[in-house]
C-alpha positions in Angstrom: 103.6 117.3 86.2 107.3 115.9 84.8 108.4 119.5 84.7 107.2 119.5 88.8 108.9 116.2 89.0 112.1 117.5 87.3 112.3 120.4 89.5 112.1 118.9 92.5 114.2 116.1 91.6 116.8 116.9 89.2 117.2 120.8 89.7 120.0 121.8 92.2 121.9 124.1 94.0 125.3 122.5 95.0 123.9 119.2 94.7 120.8 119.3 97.0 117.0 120.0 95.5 116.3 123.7 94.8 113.1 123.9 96.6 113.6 124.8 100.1 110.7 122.8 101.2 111.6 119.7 99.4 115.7 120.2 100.4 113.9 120.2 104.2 112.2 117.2 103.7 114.9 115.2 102.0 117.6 116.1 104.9 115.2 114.7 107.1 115.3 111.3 105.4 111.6 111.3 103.6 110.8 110.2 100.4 109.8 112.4 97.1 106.7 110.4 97.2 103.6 111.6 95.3 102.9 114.8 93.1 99.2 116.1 93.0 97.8 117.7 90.5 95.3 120.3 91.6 96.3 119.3 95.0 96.1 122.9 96.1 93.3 124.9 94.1 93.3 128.1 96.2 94.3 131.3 94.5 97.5 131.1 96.5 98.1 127.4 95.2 97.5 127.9 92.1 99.9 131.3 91.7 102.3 129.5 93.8 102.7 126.0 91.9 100.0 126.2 89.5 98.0 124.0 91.7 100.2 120.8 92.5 100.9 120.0 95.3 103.7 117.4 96.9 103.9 114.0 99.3 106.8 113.7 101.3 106.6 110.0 102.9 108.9 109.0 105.9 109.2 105.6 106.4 110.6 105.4 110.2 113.3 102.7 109.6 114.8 104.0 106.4 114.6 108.1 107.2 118.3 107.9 108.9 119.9 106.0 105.6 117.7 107.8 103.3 119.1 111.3 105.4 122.7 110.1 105.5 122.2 109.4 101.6 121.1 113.0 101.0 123.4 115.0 102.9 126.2 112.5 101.8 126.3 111.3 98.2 122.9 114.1 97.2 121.0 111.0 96.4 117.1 111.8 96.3 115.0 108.9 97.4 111.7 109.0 95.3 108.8 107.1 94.5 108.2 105.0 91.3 105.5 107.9 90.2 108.2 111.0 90.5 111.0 108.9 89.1 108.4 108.1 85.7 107.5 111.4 85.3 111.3 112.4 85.7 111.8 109.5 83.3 109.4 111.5 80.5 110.7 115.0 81.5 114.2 113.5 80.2 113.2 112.0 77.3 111.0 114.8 76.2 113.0 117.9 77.1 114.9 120.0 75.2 116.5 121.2 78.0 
């Protein structure tokens, strides 16, 4: 889960998230909002992203500032859940 986290939150490619489906969702002003574990438990799910699965939340009135903030300054709006699980990834990688 705070390697998930980590890759879709602090992993980049010229400053915007890696995954394709998550750089999609953040230009479009939603928030990294929730990762599931075993949210996906077909065999495609689970060879795919070992089963998680991930919440995008758009909250109507903030998806232009949190859009302009991503395409702009390549900040990623997220949840209190993906930013303590980034939180752990950090302090217990040895990347």
């Amino acid at each position: 889960m705070r390697l998930c986290a980590w890759y879709l939150y602090g992993e980049k490619h010229r400053g915007y998230a890696l995954n394709p489906v998550a750089n999609f969702h953040l230009q479009n002003g939603s928030v990294l909002w929730r990762i599931n574990w075993m949210g996906d438990s077909s065999p495609r799910g689970i060879g795919a992203s070992c089963g998680m699965m991930v919440n995008y939340r758009y909250f109507l009135e903030d998806t232009a500032s949190n859009s302009a903030a991503y395409l702009g300054t390549k900040h990623i709006k997220a949840s209190e859940q993906v930013l303590a699980l980034v939180s752990q990834f950090q302090q217990n990688s040895k990347l």
